[in-house]
DRENROMI-139327 format. One record per residue (C-alpha): residue number from 1; residue in one letter; chain; x negated, y negated, z negated. Coordinates in pm, 1 decimal, always signed. Example, Ala and Ser with C-alpha at 12.3 -4.5 7.8 and 13.67 -1.06 7.14 Angstrom:
2
seq  type  mol  xx  yy  zz
1  A  A  -1230.0  +450.0  -780.0
2  S  A  -1367.0  +106.0  -714.0
END
This chain:
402
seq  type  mol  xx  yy  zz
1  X  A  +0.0  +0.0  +0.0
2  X  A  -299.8  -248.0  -88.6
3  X  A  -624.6  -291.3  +91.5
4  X  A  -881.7  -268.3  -167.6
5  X  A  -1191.3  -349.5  +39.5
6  X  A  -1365.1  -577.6  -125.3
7  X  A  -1746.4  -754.2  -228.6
8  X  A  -1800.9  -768.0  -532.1
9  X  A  -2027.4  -1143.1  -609.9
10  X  A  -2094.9  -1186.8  -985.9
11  X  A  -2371.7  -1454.6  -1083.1
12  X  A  -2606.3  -1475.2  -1328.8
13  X  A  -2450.1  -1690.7  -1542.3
14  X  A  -2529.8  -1641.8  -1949.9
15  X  A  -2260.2  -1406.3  -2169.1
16  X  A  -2283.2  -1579.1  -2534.8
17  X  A  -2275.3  -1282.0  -2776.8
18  X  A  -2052.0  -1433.7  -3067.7
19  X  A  -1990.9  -1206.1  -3386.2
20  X  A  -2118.7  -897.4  -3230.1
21  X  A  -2020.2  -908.9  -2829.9
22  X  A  -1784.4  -1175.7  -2750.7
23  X  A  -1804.0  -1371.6  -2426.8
24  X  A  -1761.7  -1732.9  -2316.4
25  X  A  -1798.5  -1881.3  -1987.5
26  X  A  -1949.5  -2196.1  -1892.7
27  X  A  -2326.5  -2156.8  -1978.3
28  X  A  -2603.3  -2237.0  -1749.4
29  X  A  -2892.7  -2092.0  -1864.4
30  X  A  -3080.6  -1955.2  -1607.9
31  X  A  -3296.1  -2251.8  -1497.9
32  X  A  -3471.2  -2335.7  -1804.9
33  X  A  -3693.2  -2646.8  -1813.1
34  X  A  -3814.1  -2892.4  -2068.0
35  X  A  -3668.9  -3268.7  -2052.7
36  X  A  -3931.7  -3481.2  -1928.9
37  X  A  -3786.6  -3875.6  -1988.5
38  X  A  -3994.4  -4144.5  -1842.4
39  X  A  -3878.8  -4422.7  -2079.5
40  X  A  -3622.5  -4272.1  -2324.9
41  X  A  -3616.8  -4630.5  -2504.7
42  X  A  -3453.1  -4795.9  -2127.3
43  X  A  -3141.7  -4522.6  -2165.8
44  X  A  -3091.6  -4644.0  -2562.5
45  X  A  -2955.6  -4988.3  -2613.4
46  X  A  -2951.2  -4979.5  -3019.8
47  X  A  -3269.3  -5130.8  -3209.3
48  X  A  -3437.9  -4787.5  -3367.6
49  X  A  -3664.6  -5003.2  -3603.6
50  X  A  -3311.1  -4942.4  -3825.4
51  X  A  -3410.9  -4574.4  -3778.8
52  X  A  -3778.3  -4604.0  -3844.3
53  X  A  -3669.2  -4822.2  -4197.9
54  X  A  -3463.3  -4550.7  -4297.2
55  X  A  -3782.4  -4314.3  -4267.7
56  X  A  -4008.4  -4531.3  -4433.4
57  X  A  -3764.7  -4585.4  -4729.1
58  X  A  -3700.2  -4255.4  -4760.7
59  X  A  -4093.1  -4123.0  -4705.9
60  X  A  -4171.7  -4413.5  -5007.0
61  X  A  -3873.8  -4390.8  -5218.0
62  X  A  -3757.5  -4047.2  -5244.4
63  X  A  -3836.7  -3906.8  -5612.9
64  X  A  -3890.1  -3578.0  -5521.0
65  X  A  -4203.5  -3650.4  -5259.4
66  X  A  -4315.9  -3268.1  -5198.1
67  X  A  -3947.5  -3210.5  -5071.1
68  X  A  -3988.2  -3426.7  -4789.2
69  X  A  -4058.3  -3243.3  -4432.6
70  X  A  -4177.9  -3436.9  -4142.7
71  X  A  -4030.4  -3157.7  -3926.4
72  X  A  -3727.7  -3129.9  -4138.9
73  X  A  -3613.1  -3483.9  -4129.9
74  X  A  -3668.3  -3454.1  -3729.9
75  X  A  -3441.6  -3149.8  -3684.2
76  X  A  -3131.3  -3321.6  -3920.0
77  X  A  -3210.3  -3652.8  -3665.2
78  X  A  -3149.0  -3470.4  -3381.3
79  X  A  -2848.3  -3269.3  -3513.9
80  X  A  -2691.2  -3549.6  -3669.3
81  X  A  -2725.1  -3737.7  -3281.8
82  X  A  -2606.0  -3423.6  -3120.3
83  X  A  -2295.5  -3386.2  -3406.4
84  X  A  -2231.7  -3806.1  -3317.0
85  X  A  -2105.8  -3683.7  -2920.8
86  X  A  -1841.6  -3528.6  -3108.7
87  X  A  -1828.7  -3211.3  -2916.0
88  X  A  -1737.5  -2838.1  -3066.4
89  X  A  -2012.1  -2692.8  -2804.1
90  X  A  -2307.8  -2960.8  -2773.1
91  X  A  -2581.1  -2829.5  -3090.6
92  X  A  -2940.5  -2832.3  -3152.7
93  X  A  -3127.5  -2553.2  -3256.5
94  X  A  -3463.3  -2549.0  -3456.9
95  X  A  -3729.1  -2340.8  -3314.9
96  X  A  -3609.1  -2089.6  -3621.1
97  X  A  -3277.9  -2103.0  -3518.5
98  X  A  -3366.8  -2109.5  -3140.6
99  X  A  -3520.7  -1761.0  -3147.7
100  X  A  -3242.3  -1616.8  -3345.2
101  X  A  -2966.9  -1713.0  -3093.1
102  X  A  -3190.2  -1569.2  -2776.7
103  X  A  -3227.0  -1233.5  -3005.3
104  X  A  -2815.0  -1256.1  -3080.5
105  X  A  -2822.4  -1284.6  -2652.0
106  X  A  -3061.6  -984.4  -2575.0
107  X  A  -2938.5  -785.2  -2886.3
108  X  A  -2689.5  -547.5  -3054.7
109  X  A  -2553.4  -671.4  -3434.5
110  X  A  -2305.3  -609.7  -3642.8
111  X  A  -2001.5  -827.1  -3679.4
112  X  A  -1654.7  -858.8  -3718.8
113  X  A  -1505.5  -836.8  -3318.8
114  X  A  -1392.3  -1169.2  -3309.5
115  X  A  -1476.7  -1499.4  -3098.7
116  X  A  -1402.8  -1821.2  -3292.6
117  X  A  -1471.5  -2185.1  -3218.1
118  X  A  -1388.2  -2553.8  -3343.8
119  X  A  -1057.2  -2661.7  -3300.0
120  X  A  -999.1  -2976.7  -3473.1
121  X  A  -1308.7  -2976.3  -3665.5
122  X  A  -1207.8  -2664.4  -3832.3
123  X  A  -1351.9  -2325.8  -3770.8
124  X  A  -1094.7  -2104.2  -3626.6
125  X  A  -1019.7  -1754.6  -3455.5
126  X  A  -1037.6  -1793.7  -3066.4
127  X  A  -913.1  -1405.9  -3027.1
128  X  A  -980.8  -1102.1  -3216.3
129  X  A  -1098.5  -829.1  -2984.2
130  X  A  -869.7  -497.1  -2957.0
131  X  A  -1007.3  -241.7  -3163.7
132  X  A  -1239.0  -424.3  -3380.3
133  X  A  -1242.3  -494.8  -3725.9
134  X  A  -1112.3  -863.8  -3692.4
135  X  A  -791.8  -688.1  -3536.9
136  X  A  -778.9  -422.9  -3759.9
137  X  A  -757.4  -667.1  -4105.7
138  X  A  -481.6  -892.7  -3916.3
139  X  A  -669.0  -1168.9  -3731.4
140  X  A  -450.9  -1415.0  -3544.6
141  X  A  -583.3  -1664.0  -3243.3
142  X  A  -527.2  -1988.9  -3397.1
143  X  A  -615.2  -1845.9  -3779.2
144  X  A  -809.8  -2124.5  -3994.1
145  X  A  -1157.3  -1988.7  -4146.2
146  X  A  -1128.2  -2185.1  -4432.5
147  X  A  -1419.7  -2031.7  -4616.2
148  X  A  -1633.5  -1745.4  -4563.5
149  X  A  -1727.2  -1565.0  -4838.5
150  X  A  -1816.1  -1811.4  -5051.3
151  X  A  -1912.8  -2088.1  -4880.3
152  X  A  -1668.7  -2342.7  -4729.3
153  X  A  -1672.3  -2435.5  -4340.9
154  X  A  -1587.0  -2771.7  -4402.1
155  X  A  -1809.3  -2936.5  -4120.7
156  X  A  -1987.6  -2610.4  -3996.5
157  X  A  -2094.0  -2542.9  -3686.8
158  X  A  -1951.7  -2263.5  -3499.2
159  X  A  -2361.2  -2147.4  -3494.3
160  X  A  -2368.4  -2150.7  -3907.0
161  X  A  -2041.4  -1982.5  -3922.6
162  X  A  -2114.6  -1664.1  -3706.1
163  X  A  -2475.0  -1634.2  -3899.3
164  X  A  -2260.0  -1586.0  -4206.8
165  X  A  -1996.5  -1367.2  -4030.5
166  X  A  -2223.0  -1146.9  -3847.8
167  X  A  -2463.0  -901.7  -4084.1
168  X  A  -2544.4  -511.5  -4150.8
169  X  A  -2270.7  -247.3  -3992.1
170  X  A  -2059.9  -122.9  -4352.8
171  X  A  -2107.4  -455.6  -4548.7
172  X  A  -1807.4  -644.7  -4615.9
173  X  A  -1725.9  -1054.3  -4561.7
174  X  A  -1435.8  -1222.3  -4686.7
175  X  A  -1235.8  -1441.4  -4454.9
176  X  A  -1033.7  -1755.4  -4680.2
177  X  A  -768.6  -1755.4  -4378.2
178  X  A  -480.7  -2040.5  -4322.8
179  X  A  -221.0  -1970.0  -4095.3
180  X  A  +93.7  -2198.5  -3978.2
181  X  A  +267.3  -1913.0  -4115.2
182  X  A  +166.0  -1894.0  -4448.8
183  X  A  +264.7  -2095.3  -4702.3
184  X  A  -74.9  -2073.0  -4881.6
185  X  A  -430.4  -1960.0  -4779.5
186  X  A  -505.4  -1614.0  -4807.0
187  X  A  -869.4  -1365.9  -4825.2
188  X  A  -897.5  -1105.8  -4557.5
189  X  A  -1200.5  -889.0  -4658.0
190  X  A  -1353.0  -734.7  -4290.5
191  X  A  -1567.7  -479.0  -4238.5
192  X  A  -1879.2  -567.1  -4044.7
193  X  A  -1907.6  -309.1  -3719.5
194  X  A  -2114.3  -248.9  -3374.6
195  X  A  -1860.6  -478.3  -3200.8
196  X  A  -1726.7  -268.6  -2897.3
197  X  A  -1614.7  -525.8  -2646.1
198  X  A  -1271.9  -342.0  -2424.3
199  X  A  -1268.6  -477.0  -2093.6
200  X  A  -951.3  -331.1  -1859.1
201  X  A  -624.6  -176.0  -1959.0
202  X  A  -363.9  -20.3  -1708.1
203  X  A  +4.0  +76.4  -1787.3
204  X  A  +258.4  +151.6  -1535.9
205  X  A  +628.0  +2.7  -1604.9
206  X  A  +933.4  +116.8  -1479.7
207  X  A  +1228.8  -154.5  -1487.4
208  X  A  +1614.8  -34.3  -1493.9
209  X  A  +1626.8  -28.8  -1127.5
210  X  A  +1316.1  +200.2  -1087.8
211  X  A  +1046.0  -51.5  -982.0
212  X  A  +721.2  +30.8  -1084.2
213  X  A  +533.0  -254.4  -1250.9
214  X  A  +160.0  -261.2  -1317.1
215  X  A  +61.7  -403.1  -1620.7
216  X  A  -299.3  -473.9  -1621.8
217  X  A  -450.7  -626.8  -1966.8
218  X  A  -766.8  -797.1  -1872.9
219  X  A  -992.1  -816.9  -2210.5
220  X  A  -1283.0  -1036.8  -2094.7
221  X  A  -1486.0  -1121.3  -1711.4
222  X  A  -1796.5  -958.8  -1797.7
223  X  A  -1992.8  -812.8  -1548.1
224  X  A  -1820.2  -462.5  -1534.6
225  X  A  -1452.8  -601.1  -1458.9
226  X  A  -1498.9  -648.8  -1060.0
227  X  A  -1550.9  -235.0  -1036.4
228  X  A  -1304.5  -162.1  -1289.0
229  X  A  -1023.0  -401.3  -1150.7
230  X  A  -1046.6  -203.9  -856.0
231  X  A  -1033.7  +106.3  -986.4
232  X  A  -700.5  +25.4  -1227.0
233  X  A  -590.8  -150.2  -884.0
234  X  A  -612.6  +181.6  -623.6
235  X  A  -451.3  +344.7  -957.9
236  X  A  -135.1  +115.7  -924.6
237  X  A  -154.6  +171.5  -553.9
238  X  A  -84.4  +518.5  -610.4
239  X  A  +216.9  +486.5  -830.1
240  X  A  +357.3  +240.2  -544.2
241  X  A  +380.5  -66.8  -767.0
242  X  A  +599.5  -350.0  -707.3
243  X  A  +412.7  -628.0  -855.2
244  X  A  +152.0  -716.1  -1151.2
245  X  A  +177.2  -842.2  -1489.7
246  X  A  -159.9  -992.3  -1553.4
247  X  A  -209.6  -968.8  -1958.1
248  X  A  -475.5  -1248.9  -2021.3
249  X  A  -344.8  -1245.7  -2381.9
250  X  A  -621.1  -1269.6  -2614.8
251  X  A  -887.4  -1327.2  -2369.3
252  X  A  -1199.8  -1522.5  -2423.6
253  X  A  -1365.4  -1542.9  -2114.7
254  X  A  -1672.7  -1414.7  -2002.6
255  X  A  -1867.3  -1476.3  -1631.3
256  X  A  -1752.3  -1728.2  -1440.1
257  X  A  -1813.5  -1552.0  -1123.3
258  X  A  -1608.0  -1288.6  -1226.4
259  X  A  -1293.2  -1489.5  -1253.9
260  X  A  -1350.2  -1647.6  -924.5
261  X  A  -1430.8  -1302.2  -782.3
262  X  A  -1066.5  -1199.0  -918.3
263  X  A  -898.0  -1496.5  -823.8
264  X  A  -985.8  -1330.4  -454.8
265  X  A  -812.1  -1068.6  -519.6
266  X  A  -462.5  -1325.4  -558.6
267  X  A  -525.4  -1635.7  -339.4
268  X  A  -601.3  -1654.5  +33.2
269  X  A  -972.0  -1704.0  +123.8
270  X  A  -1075.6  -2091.3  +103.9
271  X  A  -803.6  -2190.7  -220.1
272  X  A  -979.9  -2345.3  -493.5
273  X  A  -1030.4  -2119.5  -762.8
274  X  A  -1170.8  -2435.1  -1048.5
275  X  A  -1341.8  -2732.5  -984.8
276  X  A  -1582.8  -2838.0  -1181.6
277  X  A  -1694.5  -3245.5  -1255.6
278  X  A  -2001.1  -3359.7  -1403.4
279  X  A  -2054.2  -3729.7  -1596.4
280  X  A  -2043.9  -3925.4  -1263.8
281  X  A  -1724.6  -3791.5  -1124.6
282  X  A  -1906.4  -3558.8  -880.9
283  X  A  -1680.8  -3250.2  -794.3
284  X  A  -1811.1  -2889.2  -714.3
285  X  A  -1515.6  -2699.0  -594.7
286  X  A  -1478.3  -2270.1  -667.6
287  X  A  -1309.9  -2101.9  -406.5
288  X  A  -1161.4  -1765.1  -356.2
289  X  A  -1358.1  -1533.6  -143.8
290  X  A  -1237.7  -1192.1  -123.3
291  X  A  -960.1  -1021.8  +137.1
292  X  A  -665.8  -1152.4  -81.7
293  X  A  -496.8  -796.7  -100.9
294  X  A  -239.0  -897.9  -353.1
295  X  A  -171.1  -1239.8  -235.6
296  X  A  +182.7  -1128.3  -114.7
297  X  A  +196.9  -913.7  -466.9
298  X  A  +443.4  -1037.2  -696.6
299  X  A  +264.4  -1156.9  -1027.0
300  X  A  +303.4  -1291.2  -1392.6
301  X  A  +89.3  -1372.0  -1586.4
302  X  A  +69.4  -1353.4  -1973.2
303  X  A  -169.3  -1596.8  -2174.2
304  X  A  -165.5  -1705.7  -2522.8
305  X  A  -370.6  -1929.8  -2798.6
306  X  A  -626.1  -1659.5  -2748.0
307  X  A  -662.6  -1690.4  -2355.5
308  X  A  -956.2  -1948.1  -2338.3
309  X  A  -1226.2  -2017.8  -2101.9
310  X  A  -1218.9  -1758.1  -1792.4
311  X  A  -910.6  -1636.5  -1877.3
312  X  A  -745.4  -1999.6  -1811.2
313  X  A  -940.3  -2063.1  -1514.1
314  X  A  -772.8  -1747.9  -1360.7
315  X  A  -439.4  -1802.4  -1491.6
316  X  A  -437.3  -2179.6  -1410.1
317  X  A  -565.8  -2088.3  -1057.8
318  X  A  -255.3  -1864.0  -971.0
319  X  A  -52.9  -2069.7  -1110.7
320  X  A  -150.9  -2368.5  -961.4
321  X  A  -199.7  -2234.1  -602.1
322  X  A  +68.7  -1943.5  -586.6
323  X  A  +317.4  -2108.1  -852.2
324  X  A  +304.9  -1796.1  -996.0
325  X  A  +522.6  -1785.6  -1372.5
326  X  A  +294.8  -1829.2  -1722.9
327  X  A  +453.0  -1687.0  -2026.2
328  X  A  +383.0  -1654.4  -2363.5
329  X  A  +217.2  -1968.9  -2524.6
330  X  A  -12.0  -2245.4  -2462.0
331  X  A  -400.1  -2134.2  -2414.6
332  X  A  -696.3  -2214.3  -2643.9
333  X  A  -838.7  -2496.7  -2441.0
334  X  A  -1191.5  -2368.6  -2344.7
335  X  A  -1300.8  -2555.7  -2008.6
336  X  A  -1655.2  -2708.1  -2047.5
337  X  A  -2007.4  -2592.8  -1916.5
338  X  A  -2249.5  -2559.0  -2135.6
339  X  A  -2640.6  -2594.7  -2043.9
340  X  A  -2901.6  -2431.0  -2290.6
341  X  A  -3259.0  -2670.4  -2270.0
342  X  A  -3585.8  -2572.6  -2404.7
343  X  A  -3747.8  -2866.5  -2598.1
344  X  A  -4096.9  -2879.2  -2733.2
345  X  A  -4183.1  -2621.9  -3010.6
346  X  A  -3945.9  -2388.6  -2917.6
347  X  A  -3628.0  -2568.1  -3010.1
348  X  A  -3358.2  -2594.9  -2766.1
349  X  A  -3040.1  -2822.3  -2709.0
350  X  A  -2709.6  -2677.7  -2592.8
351  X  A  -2548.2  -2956.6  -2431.9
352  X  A  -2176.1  -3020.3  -2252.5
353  X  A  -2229.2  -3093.6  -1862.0
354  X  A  -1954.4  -3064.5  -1691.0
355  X  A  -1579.3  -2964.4  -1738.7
356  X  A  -1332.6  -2753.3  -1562.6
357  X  A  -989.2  -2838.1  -1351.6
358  X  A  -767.0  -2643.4  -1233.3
359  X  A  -682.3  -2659.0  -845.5
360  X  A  -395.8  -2924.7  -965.5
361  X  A  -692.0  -3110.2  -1127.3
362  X  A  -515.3  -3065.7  -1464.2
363  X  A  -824.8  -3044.4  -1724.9
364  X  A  -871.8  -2715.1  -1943.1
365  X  A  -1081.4  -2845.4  -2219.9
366  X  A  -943.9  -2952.7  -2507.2
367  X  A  -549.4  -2933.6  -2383.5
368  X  A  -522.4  -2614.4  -2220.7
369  X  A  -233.8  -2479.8  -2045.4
370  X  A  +116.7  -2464.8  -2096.5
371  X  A  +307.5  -2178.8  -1954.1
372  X  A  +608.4  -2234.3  -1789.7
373  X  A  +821.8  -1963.7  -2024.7
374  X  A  +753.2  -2019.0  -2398.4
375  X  A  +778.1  -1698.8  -2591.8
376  X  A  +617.7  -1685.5  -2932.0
377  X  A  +503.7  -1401.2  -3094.2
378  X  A  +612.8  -1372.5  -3433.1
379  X  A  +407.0  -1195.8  -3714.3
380  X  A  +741.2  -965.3  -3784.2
381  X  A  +656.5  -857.4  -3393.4
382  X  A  +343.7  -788.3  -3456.6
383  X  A  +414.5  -597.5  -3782.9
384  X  A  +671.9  -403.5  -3596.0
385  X  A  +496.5  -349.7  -3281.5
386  X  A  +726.9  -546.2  -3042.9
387  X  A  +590.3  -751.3  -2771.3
388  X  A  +865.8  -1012.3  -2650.1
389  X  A  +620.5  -1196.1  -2416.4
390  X  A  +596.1  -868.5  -2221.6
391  X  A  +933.6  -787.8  -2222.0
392  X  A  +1029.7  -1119.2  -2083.4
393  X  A  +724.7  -1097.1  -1837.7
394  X  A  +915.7  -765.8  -1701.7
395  X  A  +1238.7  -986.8  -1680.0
396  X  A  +1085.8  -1219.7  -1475.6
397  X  A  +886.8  -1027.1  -1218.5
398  X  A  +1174.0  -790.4  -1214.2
399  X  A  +1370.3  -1088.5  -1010.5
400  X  A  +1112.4  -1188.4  -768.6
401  X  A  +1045.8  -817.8  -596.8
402  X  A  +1264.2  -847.6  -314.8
END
């Protein structure tokens, strides 16, 4: 029924292992350089002789003299200017902290299965991954880390929050979680893990009439999806499916690639997939590539708070290009690159570049994307194992096969 010839592109761009092996998208990190500034005094316009009084006073005055660190008081400069752009993802990294987060990159660690990020200045669950301990104590996207263990995460850093999450497989961390839901805070004790990341669900649904509907759950765009979305796709072939249900639910994201790879799988060859715009307005426009096999396909789409980064460039490309339906409930808000810059000694700066748009131009980051059916998922549904946003998803999709 579908041609499923297809290349398969996927890019280097960086996966950012958070709490054990979640993804993001929107990291460059492959050309790393140092920052060579002619004149960094021409790009400044405020008088740092304020800065260097603060330094002396503090190098003359301070009572406790051994205390003071040259290198010390450099680092909390720099993060305090990086923390002043105001930006969840922009952070600076000491050269001890540097060569921690490219071991978290190249290695395996024990954590909790969850990505999280700031939302409002607050720490907060992203998604909890299926089948990891996050989702096994009762992690919600949108869940308020008020304090971990015992240490507060009022103004931490999404980097000082997962190097208290993460720690030894079997050790226990204590989550002070706030949700709209509850009328006070409460403790979820998880149970640190090897963080197993699933990546492609299929499930064949049969509507009252007898039309087969393929309900794919997409978990993440790492590099493995493009192969296995092919696979689950010749599957549905097979069972003669009508149309899709794409389940971005609880998605973080992953290569960017990836999601323009699958957005060739949905749009005709040429549509914009994202476009992305730097500080000067320039535009750098994504567009599908691949034989558009279920372009004709009927398709819904399912996102939540927990669809973020990848996930919403997908979903908003549909969308946007096929006016295909969204339901379930507004997305996370995820859509800014990222670029990772070595600085001398070893440090690095992780800096925001560039954000993401939709084909509509309708910006990701910080707003994301309302669907176009609202259905919220209640904590009695989850308790009891109903899924509303899929049933209505199967309502929908039921009415546009012809």
């Amino acid at each position: 029924m579908w041609n499923n010839k297809w290349k398969i592109s996927v890019g280097a761009l960086l996966i950012l292992v958070i709490i054990g092996a979640s993804l993001f998208v929107g990291y460059s990190y492959g050309n790393k350089r140092s920052v060579v500034i002619t004149d960094p005094r021409s790009l400044i316009k405020s008088d740092f002789s304020l800065f260097w009084e603060a330094v002396d006073a503090v190098q003359n005055k301070y009572v406790d003299a051994s205390a003071i660190k040259d290198d010390s008081m450099l680092y909390g400069a720099i993060r305090g200017m990086v923390a002043s752009l105001d930006d969840p993802y922009s952070d600076f990294f000491d050269p001890t902290d540097a060569k921690k987060f490219d071991e978290d990159l190249a290695g395996e660690f024990g954590g909790i299965g969850a990505e999280i990020g700031l939302r409002n200045g607050q720490i907060t669950i992203v998604t909890p991954l299926k089948g990891n301990p996050a989702e096994k104590a009762g992690l919600l996207p949108l869940d308020k880390v008020l304090r971990i263990d015992n240490t507060t995460t009022t103004n931490m850093s999404t980097e000082s929050a997962v190097k208290i999450i993460r720690g030894k497989p079997g050790t226990n961390v204590r989550l002070f979680i706030y949700r709209d839901s509850f009328k006070e805070p409460k403790e979820f004790t998880v149970t640190r893990a090897i963080v197993k990341v699933p990546t492609l669900d299929l499930e064949m649904k049969t509507l009252p009439d007898g039309k087969k509907i393929a309900h794919m759950h997409l978990y993440n765009f790492n590099a493995n999806v493009p192969q296995l979305f092919q696979e689950k796709i010749n599957e549905a072939a097979k069972e003669n499916a009508n149309g899709i249900i794409l389940d971005l639910r609880n998605n973080p994201g992953g290569f960017l690639e990836v999601a323009v790879d699958l957005g060739g799988w949905f749009l005709e060859s040429g549509k914009t997939v994202v476009i992305e715009r730097n500080r000067t307005g320039e535009e750098e426009v994504r567009v599908a590539r691949g034989n558009a096999s279920l372009a004709n396909i009927p398709v819904v789409i399912l996102v939540n708070e927990g669809s973020a980064s990848a996930a919403e460039i997908l979903a908003g490309a549909i969308h946007d290009v096929r006016k295909a339906t969204l339901v379930g409930e507004k997305t996370f808000g995820k859509g800014s690159v990222q670029e990772v810059i070595e600085l001398k000694g070893g440090a690095k700066l992780k800096v925001t570049i560039a954000h993401w748009f939709t084909p509509n131009k309708t910006k990701i980051d910080k707003t994301g994307i309302e669907p176009d059916v609202k259905v919220k998922m209640t904590d009695k549904d989850i308790e009891q194992k109903k899924d509303p946003q899929l049933e209505r998803a199967l309502e929908i999709i039921g009415k546009q096969i012809k």
